[in-house]
Structures are given as C-alpha cells and as structure tokens.
N, C-alpha and C positions, 0 to 999 in steps of 0.2 A: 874230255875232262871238263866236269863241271867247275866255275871259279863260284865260291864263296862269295856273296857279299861281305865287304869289311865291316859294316855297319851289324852285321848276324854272329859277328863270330866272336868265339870267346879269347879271351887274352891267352890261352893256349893255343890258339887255333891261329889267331894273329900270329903271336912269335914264332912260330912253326912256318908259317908261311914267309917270315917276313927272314928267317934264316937260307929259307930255297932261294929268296930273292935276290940275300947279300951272297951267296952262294954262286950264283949264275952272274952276278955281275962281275965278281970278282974274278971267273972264270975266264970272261973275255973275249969269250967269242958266240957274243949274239952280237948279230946285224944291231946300226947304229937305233933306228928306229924300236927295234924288240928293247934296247936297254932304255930308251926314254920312258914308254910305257910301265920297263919293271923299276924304273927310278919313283916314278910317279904312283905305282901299286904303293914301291917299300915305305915313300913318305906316309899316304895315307896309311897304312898298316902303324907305322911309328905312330902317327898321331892317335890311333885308336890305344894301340896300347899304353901310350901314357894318360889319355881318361879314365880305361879298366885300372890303371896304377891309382890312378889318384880317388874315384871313387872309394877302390877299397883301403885306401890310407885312411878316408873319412871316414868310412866303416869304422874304423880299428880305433881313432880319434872319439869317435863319439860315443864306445864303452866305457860306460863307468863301473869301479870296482868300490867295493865294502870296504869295512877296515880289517877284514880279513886276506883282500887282495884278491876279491870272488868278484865276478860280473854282475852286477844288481841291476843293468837295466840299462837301457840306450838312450842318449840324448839327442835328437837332431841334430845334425850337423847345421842348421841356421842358427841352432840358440849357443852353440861353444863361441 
C-alpha cells in the first residue's frame, strides 16, 4: 500500500484518510507504537485540512457580487 503524501492530497483525500485513522484508533488494538505514528499522520492530516478549509473560505470571502447578487469579479484576498 502506497501512503499519500499529506502535503499532495486533497481535502477529500485528507478527510478520508484522516477518518481510517480516527477509526483504527478508536478501535484499539494497534500496538502502542502503530497508534503513535497514526496519532502523529491524523494531526498532520488535521492540520492539512484546516489550511484546504481556510484557503477556500478566502476563496469565497474574496467574491464580490453586483447589485444584482451575480459574481463580478474576485478580489485578492490581501486587499479585503
């Protein structure tokens, strides 16, 4: 089984994986050592996907709408 780089993968591919992990921990019976490791994957997995969260909150932040309520254009998320 190949593992993903966290740094490669998409915020679906994170939470997908980061579900196997709270999965098997919560299971209980990995050796003490296997559950450090899968402690140490799920944080980074976590941290990945609250940057993929928060990028696309900017995303969503930095549309602007007409006075129709229509998209007209995007503003950089450094000038909001």
């Amino acid at each position: 089984m190949t593992v993903t780089p966290v740094a490669e993968m998409t915020f679906e591919q994170a939470m997908a994986d980061l579900e196997q992990v709270v999965t098997q921990l919560e299971r209980g019976d990995v050796a003490l050592e296997d559950s450090i490791a899968l402690y140490e994957r799920g944080a980074e997995l976590k941290k990945h996907c609250e940057t993929k969260l928060k990028q696309a909150e900017e995303k969503v932040a930095a549309i602007t709408l007409d006075g129709s309520g229509q998209p007209s254009g995007v503003t950089p998320v450094e000038d909001l």
